[in-house]
KEDOMAR-727808 format. One line per 2 residues: for each residue x, y negated, z of C-alpha. Coordinates in Angstrom, 2 decimals. Layout:
<rs>
X:Y:Z ~ ... $
</rs>
This chain:
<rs>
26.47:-6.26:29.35 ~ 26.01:-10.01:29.32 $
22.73:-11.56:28.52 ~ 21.05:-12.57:25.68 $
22.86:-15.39:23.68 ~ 20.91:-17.91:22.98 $
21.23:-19.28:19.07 ~ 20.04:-21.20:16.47 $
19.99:-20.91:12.80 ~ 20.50:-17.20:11.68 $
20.91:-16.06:8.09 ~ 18.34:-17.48:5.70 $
17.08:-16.55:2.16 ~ 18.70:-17.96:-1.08 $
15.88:-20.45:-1.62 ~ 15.98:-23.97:-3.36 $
13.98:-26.18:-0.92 ~ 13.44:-29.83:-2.24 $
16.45:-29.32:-4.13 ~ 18.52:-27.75:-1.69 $
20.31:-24.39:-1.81 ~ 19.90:-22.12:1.38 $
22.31:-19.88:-0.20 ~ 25.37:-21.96:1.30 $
24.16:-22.67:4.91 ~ 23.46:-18.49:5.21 $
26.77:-17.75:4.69 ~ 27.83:-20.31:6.31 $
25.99:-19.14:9.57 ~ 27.32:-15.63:8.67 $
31.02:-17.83:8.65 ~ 29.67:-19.49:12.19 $
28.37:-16.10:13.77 ~ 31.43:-14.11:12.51 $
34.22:-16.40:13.67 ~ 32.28:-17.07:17.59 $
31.45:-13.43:17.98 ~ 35.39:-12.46:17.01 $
36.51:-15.27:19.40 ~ 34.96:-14.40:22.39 $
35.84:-10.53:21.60 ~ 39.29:-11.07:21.04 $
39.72:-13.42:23.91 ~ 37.56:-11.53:26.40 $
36.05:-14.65:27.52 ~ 33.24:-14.82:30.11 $
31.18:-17.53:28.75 ~ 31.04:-19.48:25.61 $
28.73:-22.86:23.74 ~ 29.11:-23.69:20.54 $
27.14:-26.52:18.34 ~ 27.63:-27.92:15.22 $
26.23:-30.69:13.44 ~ 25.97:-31.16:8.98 $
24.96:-34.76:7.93 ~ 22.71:-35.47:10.99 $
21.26:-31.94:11.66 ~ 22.60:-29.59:14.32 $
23.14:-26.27:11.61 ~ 24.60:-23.96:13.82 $
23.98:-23.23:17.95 ~ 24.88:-20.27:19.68 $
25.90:-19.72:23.54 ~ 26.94:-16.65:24.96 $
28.33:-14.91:28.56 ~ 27.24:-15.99:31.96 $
27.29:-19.35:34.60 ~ 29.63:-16.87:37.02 $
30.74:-13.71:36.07 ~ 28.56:-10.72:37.33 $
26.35:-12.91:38.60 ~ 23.65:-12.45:35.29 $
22.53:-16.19:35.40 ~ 22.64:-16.49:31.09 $
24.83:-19.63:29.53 ~ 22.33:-21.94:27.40 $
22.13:-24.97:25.93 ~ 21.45:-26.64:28.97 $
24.55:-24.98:30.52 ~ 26.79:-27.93:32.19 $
30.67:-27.17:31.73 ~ 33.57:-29.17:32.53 $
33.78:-31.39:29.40 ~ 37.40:-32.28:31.25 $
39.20:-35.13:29.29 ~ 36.73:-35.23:27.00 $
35.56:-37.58:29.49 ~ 38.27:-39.86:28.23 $
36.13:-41.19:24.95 ~ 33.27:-41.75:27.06 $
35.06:-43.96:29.69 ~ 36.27:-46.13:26.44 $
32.73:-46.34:24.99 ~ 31.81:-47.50:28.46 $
34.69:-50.64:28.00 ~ 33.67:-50.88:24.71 $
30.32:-51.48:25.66 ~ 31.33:-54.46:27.95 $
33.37:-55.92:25.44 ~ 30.48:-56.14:23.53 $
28.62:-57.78:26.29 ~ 31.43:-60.27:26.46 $
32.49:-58.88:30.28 ~ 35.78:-58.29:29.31 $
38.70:-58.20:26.41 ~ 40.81:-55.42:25.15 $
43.86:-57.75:25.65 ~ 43.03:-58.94:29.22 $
45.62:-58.41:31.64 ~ 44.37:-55.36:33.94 $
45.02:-57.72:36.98 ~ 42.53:-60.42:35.92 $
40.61:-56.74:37.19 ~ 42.60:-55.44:39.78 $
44.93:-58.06:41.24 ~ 46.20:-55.50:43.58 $
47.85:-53.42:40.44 ~ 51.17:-52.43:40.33 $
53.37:-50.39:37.57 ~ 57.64:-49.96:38.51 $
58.29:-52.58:36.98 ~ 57.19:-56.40:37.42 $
57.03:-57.53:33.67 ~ 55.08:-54.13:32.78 $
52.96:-55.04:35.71 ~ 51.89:-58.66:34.06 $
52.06:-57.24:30.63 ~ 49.09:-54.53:31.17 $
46.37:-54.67:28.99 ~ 43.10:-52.59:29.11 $
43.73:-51.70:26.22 ~ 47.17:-50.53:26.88 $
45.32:-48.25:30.07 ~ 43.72:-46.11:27.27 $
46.41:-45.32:24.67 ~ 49.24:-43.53:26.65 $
52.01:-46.03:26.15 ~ 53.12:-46.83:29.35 $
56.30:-45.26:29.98 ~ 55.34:-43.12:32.32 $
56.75:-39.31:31.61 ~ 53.71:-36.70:30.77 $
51.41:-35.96:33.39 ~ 53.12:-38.74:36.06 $
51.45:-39.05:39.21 ~ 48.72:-35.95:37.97 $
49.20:-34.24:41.10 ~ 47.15:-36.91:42.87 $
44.48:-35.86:40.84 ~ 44.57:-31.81:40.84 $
44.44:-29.34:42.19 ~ 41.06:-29.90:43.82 $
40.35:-30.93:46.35 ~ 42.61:-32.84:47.65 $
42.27:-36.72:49.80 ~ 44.21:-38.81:47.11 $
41.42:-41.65:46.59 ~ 41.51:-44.23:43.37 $
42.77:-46.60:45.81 ~ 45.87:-44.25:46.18 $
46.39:-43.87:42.40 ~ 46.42:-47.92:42.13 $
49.11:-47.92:45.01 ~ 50.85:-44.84:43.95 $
51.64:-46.30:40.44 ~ 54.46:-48.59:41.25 $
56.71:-45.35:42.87 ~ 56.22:-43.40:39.67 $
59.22:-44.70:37.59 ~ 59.50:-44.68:33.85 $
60.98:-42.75:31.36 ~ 60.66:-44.96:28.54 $
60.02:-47.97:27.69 ~ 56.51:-49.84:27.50 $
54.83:-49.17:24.20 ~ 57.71:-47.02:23.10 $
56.59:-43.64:23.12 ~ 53.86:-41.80:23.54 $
53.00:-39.67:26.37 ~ 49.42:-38.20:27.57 $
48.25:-39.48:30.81 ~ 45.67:-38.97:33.29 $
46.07:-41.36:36.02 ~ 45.54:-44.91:33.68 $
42.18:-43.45:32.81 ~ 41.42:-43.64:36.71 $
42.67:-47.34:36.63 ~ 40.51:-47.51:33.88 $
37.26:-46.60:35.56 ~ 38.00:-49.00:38.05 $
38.43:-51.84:35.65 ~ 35.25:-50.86:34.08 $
33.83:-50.91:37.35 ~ 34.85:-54.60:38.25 $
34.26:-56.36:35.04 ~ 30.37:-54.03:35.18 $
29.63:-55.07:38.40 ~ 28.79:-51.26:39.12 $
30.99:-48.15:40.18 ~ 31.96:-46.55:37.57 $
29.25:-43.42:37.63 ~ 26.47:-45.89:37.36 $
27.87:-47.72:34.49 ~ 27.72:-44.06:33.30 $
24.85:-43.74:33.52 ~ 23.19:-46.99:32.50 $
25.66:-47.47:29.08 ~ 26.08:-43.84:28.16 $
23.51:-41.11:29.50 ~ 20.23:-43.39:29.71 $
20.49:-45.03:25.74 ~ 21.70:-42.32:24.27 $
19.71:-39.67:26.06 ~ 22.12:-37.59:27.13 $
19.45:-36.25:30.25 ~ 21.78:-33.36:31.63 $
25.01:-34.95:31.73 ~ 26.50:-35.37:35.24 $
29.10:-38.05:36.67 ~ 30.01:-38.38:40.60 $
28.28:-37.10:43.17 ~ 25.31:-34.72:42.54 $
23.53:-31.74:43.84 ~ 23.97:-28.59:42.26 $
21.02:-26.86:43.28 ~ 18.70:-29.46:41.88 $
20.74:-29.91:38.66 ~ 21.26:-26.07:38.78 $
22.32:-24.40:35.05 ~ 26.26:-24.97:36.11 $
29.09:-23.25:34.60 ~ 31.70:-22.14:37.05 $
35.46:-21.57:35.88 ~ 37.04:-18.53:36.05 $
40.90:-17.15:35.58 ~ 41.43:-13.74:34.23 $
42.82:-11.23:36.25 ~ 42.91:-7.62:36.32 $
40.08:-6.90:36.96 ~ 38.42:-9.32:34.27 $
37.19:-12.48:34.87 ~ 37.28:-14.03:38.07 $
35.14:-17.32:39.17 ~ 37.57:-19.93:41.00 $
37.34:-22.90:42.37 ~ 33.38:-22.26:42.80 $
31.00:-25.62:43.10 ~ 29.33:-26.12:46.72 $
25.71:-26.97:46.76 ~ 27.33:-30.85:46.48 $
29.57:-31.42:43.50 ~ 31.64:-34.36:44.70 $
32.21:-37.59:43.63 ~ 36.11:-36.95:42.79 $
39.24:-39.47:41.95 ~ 39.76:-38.39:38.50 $
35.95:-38.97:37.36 ~ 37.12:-41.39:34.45 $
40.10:-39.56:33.22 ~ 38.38:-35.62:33.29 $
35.27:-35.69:35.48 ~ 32.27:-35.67:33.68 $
30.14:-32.71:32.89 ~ 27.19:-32.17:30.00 $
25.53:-29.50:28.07 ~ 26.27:-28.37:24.30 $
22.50:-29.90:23.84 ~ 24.18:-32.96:25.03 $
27.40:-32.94:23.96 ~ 25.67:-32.96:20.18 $
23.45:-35.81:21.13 ~ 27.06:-37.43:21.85 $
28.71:-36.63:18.74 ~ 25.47:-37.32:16.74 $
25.40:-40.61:17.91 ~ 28.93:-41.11:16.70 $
28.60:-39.60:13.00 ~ 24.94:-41.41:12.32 $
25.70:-44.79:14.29 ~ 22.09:-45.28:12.71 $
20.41:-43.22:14.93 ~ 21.28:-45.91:17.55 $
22.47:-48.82:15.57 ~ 22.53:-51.68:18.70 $
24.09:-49.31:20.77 ~ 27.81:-50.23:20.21 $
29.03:-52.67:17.36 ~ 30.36:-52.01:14.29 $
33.59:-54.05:15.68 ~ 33.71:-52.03:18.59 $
33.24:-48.74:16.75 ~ 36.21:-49.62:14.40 $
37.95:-50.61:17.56 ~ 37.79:-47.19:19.06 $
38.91:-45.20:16.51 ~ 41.60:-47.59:15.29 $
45.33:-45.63:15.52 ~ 46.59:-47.55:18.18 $
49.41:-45.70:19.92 ~ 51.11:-42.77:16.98 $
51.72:-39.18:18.12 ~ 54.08:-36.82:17.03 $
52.95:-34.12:14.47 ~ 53.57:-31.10:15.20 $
54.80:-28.26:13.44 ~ 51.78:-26.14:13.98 $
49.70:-29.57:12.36 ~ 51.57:-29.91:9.59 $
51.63:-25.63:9.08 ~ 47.99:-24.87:9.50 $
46.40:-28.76:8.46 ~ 49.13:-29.69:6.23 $
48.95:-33.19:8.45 ~ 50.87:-36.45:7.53 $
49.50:-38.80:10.42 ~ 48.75:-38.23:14.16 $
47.69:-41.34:16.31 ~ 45.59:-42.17:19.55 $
43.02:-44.29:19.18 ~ 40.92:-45.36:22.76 $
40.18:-41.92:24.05 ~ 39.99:-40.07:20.54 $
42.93:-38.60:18.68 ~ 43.43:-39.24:14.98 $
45.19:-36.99:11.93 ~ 44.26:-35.71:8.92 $
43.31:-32.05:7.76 ~ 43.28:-31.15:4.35 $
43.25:-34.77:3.61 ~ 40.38:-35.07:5.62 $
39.86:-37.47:8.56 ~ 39.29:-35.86:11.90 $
38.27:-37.70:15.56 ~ 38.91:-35.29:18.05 $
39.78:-34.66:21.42 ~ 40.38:-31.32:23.72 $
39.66:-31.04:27.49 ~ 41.38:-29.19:29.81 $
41.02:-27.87:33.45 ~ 41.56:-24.84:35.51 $
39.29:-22.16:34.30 ~ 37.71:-24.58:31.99 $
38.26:-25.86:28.47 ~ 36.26:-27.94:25.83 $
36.97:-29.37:22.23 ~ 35.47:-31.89:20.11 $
36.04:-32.30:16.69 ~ 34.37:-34.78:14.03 $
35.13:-34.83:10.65 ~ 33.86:-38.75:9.97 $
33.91:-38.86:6.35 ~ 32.09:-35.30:6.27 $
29.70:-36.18:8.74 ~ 30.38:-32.74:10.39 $
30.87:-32.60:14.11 ~ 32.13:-29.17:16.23 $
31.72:-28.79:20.21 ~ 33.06:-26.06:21.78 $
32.97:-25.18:25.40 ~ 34.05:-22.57:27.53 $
34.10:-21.43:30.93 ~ 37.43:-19.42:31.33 $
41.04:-19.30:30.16 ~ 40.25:-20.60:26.90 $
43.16:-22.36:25.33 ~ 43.97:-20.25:22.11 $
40.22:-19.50:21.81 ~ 39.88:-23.12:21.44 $
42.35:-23.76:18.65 ~ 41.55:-20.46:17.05 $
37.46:-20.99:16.78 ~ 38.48:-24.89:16.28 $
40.45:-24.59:13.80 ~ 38.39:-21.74:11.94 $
35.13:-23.94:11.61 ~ 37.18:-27.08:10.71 $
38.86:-25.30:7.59 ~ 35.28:-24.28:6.65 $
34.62:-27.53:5.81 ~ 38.47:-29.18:4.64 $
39.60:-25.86:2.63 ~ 36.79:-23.50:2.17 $
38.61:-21.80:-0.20 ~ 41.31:-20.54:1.56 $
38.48:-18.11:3.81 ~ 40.79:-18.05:6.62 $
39.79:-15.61:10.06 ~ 40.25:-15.56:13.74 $
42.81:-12.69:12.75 ~ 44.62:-14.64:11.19 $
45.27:-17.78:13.50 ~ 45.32:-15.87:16.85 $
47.91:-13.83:15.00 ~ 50.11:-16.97:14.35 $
50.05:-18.25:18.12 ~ 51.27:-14.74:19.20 $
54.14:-15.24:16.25 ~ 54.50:-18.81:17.99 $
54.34:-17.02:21.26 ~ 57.32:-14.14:20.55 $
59.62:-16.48:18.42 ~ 60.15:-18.83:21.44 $
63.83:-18.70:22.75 ~ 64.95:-16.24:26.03 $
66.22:-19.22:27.70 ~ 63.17:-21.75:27.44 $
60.73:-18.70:28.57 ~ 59.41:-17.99:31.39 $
62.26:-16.59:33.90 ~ 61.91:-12.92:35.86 $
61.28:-13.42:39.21 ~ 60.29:-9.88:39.82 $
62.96:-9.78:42.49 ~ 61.91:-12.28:44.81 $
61.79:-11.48:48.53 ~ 60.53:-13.83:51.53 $
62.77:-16.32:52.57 ~ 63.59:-15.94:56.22 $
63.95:-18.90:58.35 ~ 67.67:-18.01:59.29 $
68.04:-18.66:55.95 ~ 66.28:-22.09:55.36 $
67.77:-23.31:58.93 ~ 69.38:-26.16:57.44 $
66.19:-27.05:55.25 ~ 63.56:-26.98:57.60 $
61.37:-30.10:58.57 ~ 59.38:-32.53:57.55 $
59.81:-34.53:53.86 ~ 58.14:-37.32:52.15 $
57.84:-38.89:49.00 ~ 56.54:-42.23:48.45 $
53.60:-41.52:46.63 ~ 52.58:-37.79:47.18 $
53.27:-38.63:50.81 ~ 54.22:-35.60:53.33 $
55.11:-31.67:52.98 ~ 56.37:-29.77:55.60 $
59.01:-26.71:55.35 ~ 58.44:-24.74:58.70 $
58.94:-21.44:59.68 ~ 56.13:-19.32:60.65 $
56.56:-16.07:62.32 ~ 59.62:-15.08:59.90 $
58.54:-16.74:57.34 ~ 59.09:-20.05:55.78 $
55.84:-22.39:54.37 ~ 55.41:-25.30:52.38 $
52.26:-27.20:53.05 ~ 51.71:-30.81:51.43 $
49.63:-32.57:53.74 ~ 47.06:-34.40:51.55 $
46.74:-31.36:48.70 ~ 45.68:-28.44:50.83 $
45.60:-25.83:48.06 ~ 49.28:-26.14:47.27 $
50.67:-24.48:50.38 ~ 52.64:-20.99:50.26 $
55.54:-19.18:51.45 ~ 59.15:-20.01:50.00 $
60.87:-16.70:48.00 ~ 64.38:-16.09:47.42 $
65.47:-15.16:43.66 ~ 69.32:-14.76:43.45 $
70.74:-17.92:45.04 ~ 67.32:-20.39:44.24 $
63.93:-20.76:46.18 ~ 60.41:-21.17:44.93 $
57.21:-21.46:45.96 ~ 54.72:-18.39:45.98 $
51.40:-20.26:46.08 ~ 48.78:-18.62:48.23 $
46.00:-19.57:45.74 ~ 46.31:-17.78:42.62 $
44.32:-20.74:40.80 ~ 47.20:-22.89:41.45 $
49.61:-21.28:38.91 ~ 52.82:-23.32:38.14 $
55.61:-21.98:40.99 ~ 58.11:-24.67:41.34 $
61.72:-23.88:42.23 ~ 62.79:-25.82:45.16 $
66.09:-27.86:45.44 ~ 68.20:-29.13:48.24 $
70.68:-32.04:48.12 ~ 72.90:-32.51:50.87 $
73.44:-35.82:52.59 ~ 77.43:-36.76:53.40 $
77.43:-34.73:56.43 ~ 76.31:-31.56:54.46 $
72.56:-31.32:55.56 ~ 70.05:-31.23:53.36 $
68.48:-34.87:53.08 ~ 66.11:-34.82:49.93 $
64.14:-32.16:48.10 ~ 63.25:-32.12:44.70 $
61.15:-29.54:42.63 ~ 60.54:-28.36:38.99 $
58.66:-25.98:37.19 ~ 59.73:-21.83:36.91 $
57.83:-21.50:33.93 ~ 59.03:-24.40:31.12 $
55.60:-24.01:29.86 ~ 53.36:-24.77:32.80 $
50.65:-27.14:32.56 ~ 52.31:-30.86:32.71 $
49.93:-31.76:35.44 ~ 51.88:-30.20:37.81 $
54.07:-33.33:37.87 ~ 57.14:-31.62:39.98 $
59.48:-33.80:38.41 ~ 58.08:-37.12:39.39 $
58.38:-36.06:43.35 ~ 61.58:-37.09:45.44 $
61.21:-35.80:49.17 ~ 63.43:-37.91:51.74 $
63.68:-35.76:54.77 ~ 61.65:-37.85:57.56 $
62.15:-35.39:60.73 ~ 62.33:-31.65:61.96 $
59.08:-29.42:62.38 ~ 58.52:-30.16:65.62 $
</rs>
């Protein structure tokens, strides 16, 4: 049994109150209650926050599930989760902030910031603008560079992020295309930090979680002890839900603070979309300019089929941290967050004044868009009293109608690659901004071990004629397969990897690495 859940709001009379009907919020809680309680059934999940906000006033709350599985510490309000890169809106408030102030411009060059900045390609490099660092139009491929940032921990500091950008080449052209990226958002931070005159966790702190009193939020380094309330994430396995990747008593400050690291409460997280839905309730905070500025479409974004099938969409856009569409011919601001064993979503409907957080502490992705998209349509097509049922249903029809070949491939049959076998592969290899792996043989095995990533290390397998990786950390779950190219004398000289599963998270960026051989394992 997990404890109590806390909650807010439960079924009211039919009354008329100053001229307002009760009748509608009570079944609308009913709605609320119904949809979170089939959500975290259906998904098994081991914790869960949800908050939602009607024309200023927070009309539905409920948390549920536990801070680490088994453990019977009770998730509440107060609860910190991963908000992951939810984070990103907040790091553009902070810039938009110092615009305001007059610190710096949205069409500065980012190397009036950071002189020592460097993309692949010079002209891109003195083209930059801070604005362009937020929108996801670099030309970069998706998820370049991301395995400088996870899985944590890991050494890679912002410094190395700045340097590693020039190595990661493009795949498109600047402004081109879109595609979602982590590592600007760290350059970000960094400009935010120079133009502030603060690192970026103070400026935080002083131009987000101070005004707007957001008093549980978190950002670099803290103690978890004295903060204490902290949701942990967890993967399922069979056993149920697992806690990985478990805080020490010292969260750390870590590289990808300004692209995913912040953490808050639900009580916060509604304090944060409040703010954005009633810009009364803190009208100095940010200007109207500046408001306009953030949720202008700057970048467009595909729409997808599931968009256009469930929202009946037309437009999809990023704005500066916040993506744009319609639903129902409705306007929705919203954003997801993702990280191992954590998930988040915010969704405001502007017009509407409505505003939806979720957060959960496990493998929450299709609870997310489920329970997401089940309170949105409360509010953009109450008529068409859709269910959990029905959209978890749809993602397994999305799930089962994908193609054999672009699935997952059965490597049930793998054995351990003996070193007899890898002879010719064995040694050292490094790529210019991942920096060193080694491929050594250990009793009769053979084991990959990046230097500067210490959780992606594992023993190489043998399927058929091709090689992959069998992590030792279950956490870290995207195998890549393993390639060899042969210099002119028929050694192998470079390794390159990609992804067995076609689906795994982009953040594993195998594609972006090119290993040069650099010397044997001796």
């Amino acid at each position: 049994m997990f404890p109590s859940p806390h909650r807010k709001l439960h079924s009211l009379p039919c009354l008329v109150l100053a001229g307002l009907s009760l009748c509608s919020a009570a079944k609308a809680s009913d709605l609320f209650e119904q949809a979170f309680s089939d959500t975290y059934a259906r998904y098994a999940l081991p914790g869960m926050a949800v908050g939602i906000i009607d024309d200023g006033r927070i009309v539905y709350q409920r948390t549920e599930g536990e801070l680490a599985a088994g453990g019977g510490q009770a998730i509440n309000p107060d609860t910190l989760f991963k908000i992951a890169s939810n984070t990103k809106a907040m790091t553009a408030a902070v810039l938009a902030r110092l615009v305001d102030q007059g610190k710096l411009k949205w069409d500065d060059p980012v190397t009036k910031y950071l002189p020592q900045f460097r993309m692949h390609d010079a002209w891109v490099t003195r083209n930059m603008q801070v604005r362009d660092l937020l929108i996801h139009n670099s030309g970069l491929g998706l998820g370049a560079g991301d395995l400088m940032l996870w899985p944590e921990p890991n050494d890679f500091t912002r410094k190395d992020i700045i340097a590693g950008l020039q190595h990661l080449k493009p795949t498109h052209s600047f402004r081109s295309h879109y595609a979602y990226d982590n590592l600007l958002y760290v350059v970000a931070g960094e400009v935010a930090a120079a133009a502030g005159g603060a690192p970026y966790d103070v400026l935080v702190r002083r131009e987000l979680f101070e005004p707007l009193g957001m008093s549980r939020c978190q950002v670099g380094e803290w103690n978890r002890e004295r903060v204490s309330n902290v949701a942990q994430p967890h993967m399922r396995a069979a056993g149920g839900n697992t806690p990985i990747r478990e805080d020490g008593a010292i969260v750390p400050d870590i590289t990808s603070m300004a692209a995913g690291g912040i953490r808050c409460s639900l009580d916060d997280m509604l304090k944060w979309v409040g703010m954005w839905l009633s810009p009364e309730q803190k009208p100095t905070w940010l200007s109207a300019e500046q408001r306009r500025a953030v949720w202008t479409a700057h970048m467009p974004m595909p729409v997808s089929a599931r968009m256009r099938e469930w929202d009946n969409s037309h437009f999809s856009a990023y704005g500066y941290g916040w993506r744009l569409s319609d639903v129902d011919g409705v306007w929705k601001v919203a954003h997801t967050g993702t990280l191992a064993g954590m998930y988040s979503s915010v969704i405001l409907l502007p017009d509407r004044k409505i505003g939806i957080v979720i957060l959960i502490n496990g493998e929450g992705e299709d609870a997310r868009s489920v329970l997401g998209e089940v309170l949105t349509k409360h509010y953009t097509a109450p008529s068409q009293a859709v269910s959990v049922a029905h959209y978890a249903d749809a993602i397994a029809a999305e799930d089962a109608a994908v193609p054999a070949q672009k699935r997952k491939p059965d490597t049930s049959s793998r054995v351990v690659a003996s070193g007899d076998e890898l002879a010719g592969a064995i040694g050292r290899y490094r790529d210019p901004w991942f920096g060193g792996v080694s491929l050594c043989k250990q009793g009769n095995e053979v084991r990959f071990q990046a230097a500067r990533s210490p959780m992606l290390a594992g023993r190489v397998m043998k399927v058929g004629d091709r090689w992959l990786v069998d992590w030792d950390d279950d956490s870290v779950d995207a195998e890549p397969w393993l390639r060899f190219h042969p210099a002119s004398d028929g050694a192998p000289s470079r390794m390159t990897l990609s992804h067995v599963d076609p689906d795994a998270d982009f953040s594993y960026d195998y594609a972006d690495l090119d290993f040069q051989r650099v010397g044997g394992c001796g």
